[in-house]
C-alpha positions as CSV (number, residue, x, y, z in Angstrom):
1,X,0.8,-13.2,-11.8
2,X,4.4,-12.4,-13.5
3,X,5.7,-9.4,-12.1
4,X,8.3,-9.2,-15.3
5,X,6.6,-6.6,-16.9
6,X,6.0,-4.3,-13.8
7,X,10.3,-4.6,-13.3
8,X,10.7,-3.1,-17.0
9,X,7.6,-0.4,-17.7
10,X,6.0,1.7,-15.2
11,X,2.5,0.7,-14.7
12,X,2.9,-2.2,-17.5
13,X,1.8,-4.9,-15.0
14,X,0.6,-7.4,-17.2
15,X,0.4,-6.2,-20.9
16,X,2.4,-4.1,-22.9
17,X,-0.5,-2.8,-24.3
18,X,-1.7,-0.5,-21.3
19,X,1.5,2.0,-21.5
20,X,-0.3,3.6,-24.5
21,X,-3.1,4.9,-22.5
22,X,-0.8,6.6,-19.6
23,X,-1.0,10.0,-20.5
24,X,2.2,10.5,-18.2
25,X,4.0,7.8,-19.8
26,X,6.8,10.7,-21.2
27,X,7.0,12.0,-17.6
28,X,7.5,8.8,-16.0
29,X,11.5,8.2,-14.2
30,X,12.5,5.2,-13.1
31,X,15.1,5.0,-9.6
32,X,17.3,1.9,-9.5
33,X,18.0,1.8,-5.5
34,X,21.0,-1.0,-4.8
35,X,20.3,-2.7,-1.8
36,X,20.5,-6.3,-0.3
37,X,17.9,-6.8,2.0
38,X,18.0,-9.0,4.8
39,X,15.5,-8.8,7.8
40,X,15.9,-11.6,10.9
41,X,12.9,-13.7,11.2
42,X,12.9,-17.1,13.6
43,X,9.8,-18.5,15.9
44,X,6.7,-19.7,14.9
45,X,4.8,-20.3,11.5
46,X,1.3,-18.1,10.8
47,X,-1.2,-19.2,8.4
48,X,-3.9,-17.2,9.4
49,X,-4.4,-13.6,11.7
50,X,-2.3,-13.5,14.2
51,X,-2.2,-10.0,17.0
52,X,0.9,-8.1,16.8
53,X,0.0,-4.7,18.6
54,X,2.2,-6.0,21.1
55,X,4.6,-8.1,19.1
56,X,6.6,-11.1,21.0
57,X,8.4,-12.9,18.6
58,X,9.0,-12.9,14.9
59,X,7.0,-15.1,12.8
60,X,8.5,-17.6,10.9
61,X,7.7,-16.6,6.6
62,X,8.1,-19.4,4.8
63,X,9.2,-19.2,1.7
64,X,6.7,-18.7,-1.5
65,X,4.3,-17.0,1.4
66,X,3.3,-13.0,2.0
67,X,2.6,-11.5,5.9
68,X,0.3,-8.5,5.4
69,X,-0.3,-6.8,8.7
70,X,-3.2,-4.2,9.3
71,X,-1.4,-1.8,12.0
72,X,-3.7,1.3,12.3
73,X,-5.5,3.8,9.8
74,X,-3.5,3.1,6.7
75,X,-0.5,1.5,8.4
76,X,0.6,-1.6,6.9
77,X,3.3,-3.9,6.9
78,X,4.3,-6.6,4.0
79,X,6.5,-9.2,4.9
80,X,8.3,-11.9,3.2
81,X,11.0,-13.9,4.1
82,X,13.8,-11.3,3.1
83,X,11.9,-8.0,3.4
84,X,10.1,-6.0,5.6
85,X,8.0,-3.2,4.1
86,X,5.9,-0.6,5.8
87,X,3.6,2.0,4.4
88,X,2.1,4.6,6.2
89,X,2.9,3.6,9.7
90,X,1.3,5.2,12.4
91,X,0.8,4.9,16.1
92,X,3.4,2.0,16.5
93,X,4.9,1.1,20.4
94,X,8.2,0.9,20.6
95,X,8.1,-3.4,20.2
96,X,8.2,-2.4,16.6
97,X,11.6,-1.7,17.1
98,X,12.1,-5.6,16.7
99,X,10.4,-5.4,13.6
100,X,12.7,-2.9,11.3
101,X,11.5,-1.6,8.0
102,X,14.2,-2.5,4.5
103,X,11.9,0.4,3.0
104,X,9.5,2.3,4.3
105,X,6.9,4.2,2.1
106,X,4.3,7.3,3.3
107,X,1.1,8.2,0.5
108,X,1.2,12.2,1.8
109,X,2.0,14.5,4.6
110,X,-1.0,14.7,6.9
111,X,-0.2,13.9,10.3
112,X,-2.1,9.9,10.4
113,X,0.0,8.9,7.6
114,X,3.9,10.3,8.0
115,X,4.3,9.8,11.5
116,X,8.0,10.6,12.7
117,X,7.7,8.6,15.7
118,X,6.9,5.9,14.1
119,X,9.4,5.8,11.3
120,X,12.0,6.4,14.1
121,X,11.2,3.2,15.7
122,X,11.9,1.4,12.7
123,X,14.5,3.3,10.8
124,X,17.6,1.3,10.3
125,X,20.8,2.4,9.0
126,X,19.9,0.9,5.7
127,X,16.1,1.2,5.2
128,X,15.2,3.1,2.3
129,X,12.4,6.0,2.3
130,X,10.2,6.7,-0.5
131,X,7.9,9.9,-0.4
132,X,5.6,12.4,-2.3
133,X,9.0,14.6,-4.0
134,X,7.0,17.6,-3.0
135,X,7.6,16.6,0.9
136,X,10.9,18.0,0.7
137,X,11.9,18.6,4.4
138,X,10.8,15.2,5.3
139,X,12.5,14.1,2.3
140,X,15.8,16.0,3.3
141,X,14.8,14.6,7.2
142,X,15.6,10.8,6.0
143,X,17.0,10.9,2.8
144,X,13.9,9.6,1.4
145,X,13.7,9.4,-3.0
146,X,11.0,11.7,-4.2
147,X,8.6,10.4,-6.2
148,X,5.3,11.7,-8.2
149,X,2.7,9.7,-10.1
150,X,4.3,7.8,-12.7
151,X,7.9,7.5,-11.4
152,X,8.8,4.2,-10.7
153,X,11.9,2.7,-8.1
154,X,13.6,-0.6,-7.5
155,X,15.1,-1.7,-5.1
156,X,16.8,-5.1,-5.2
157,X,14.4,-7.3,-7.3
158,X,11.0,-4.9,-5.9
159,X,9.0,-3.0,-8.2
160,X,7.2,0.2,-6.6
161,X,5.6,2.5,-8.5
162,X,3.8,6.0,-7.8
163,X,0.2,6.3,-8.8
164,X,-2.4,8.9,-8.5
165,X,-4.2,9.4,-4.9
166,X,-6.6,12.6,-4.7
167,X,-10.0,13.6,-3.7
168,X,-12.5,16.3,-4.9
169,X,-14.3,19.4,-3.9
170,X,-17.1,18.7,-1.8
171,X,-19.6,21.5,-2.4
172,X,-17.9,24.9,-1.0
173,X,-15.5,22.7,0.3
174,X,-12.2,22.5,-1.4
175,X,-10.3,18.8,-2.0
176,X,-8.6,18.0,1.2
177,X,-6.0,15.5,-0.9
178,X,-5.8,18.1,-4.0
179,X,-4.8,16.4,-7.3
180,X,-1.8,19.7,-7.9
181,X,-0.5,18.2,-4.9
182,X,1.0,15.1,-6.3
183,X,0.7,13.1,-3.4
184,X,0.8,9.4,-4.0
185,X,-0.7,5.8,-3.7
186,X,1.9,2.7,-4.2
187,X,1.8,-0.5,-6.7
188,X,4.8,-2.8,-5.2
189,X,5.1,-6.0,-6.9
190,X,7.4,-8.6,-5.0
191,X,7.2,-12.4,-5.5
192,X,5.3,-11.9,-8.8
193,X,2.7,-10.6,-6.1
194,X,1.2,-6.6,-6.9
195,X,-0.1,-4.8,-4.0
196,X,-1.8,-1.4,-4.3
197,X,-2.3,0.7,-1.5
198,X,-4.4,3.8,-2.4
199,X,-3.4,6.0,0.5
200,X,-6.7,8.5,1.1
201,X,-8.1,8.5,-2.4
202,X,-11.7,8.8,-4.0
203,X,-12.6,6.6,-6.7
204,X,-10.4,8.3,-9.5
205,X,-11.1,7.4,-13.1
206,X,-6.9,6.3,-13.3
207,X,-8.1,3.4,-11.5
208,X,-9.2,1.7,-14.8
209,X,-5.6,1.8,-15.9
210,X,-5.2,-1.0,-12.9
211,X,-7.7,-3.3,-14.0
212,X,-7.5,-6.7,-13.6
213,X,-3.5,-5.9,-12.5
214,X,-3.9,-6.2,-8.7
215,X,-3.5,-9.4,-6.6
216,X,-4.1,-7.3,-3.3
217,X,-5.6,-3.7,-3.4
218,X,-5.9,-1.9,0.6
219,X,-8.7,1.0,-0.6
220,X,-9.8,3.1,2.7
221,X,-14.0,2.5,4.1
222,X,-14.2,6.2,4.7
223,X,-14.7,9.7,6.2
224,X,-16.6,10.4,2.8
225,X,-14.7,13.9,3.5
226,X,-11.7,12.6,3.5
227,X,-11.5,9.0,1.6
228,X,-13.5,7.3,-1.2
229,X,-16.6,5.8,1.7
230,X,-19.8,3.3,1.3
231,X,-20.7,1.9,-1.9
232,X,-18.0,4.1,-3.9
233,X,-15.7,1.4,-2.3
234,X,-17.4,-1.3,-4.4
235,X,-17.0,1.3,-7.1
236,X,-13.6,1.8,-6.9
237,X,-13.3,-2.2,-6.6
238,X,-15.2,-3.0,-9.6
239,X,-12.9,-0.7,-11.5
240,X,-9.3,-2.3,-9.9
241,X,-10.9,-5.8,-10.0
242,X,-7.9,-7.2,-7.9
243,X,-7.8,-10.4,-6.5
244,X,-8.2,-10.0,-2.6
245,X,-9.4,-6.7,-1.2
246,X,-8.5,-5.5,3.0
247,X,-10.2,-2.3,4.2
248,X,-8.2,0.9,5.4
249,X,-8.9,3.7,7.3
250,X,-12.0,2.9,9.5
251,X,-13.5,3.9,12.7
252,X,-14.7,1.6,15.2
253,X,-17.0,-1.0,13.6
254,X,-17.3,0.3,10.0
255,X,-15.5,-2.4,8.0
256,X,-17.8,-4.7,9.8
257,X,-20.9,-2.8,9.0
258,X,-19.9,-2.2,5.4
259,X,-19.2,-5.8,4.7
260,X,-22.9,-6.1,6.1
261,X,-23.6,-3.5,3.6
262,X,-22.0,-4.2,0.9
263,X,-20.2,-7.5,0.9
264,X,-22.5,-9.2,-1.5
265,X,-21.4,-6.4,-4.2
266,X,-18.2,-6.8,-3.4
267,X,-18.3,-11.0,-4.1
268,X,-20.3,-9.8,-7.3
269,X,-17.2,-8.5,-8.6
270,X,-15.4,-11.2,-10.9
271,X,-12.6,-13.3,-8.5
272,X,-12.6,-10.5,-5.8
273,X,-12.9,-11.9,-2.3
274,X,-12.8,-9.3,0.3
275,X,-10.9,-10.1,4.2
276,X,-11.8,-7.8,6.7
277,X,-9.0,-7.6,9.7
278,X,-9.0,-6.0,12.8
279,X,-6.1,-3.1,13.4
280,X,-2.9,-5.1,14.6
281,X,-3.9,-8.4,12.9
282,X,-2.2,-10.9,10.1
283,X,-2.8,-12.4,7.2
284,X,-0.7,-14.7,5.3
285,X,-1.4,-15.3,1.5
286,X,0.8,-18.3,-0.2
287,X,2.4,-17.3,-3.5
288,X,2.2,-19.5,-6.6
């Protein structure tokens, strides 16, 4: 995948032809962040899952290879051999401290996803915050660049963009992630490699502007109150169609009983392949 187009046009991942069916395409901004990145990495190589709740030594990232690391609820951390990136981190020990973030992103305000704890441990002079623009004290807290769905910031050669990330009335209920609230999901493409991370999200129709654009999409296994849950999962994946798939925001057990449930849907999906890890586990993909 060419990640080109995704440096140049918000949401324009791999043809130029999808721009024309943004409807926000005149509100989009673009942030141009100058940074060189450099994280310290030494020990030994990973090519498959690997515990890290209680981190002992940095992993060797060879170069043209990806570190993705489930932390907890809809914590991750992306790795290469120059960048660390988190995104909603959560419940980290203070061993992360050996682990510092270059940028640090958060989908929305609720208390499982911006955890100031957390982003204390592995704040660095130089680590760059992107949040939701309408979180403006934590904004103002860590000097973070607002963003809303559409805008788009780089920082050194890394593409992140802002999409959509909402849920709907249930019943008398009203939308726990409202759609006026702006809150976002995350497309980052780094070594011609897009991640999306949809943060706690239903199955949206904007997720057909993503199809077939995604090498790696984290979508969240439930509470159906809170989170797209069950076989609207496989919904929401047929839509993306991206490449590899790794469950979110699950309780004890679920991602293994959903694969159960619905992992043959999920292979049914052209070129999807779905990897199911533990909290505080890694996987390593190898870029072309």
């Amino acid at each position: 995948m060419s990640a080109k187009d995704a440096l140049t046009i918000p949401f324009n991942l791999r043809t130029p032809t999808l721009l024309q069916s943004m409807p926000i395409q005149n509100n989009t901004r673009t942030f141009v962040i100058m940074a060189i990145l450099l994280v310290g990495v030494g020990a030994t190589a990973v090519m498959a899952v690997q515990i890290l709740n209680a981190p002992v030594q940095d992993p060797v990232i060879l170069p043209s290879t990806l570190n993705v690391t489930l932390l907890t609820n809809a914590g991750v951390m992306i790795e290469t051999n120059d960048t660390r990136i988190y995104i909603d981190p959560y419940l980290l020990n203070s061993t992360f401290a050996a682990y510092p973030a270059d940028i640090i992103l958060v989908t929305h305000p609720h208390g499982d996803h911006y955890d100031p704890t957390s982003l204390d441990i592995i704040e660095t002079e130089s680590t760059e915050f992107i949040f939701p623009s309408n979180m403006t004290t934590e904004c103002a807290t860590y000097g973070a660049t607002g963003v809303e769905p559409g805008d788009t910031v780089m920082i050194g050669n890394i593409n992140i963009t802002a999409f959509y990330m909402y849920t709907l009335p249930v019943d008398i209920y009203p939308a726990s992630h409202p759609a006026e609230a702006n809150w976002t999901s995350f497309i980052i493409t780094l070594e011609n490699f897009t991640i999306f991370h949809s943060g706690d999200s239903k199955n949206i129709v904007e997720y057909y502007d993503l199809t077939d654009q995604i090498d790696l999409a984290f979508l969240p296994l439930g509470p159906g109150c809170q989170t797209m849950a069950d076989y609207e999962v496989v919904q929401a994946l047929a839509r993306i169609e991206p490449t590899y798939f790794i469950p979110i925001h699950y309780g004890d057990g679920v991602q293994d009983s959903w694969i159960a449930s619905y992992g043959d849907d999920v292979e049914d999906i052209d070129d999807c392949t779905a990897i199911v890890l533990e909290y505080w586990t890694m996987h390593t993909f190898e870029l072309e």
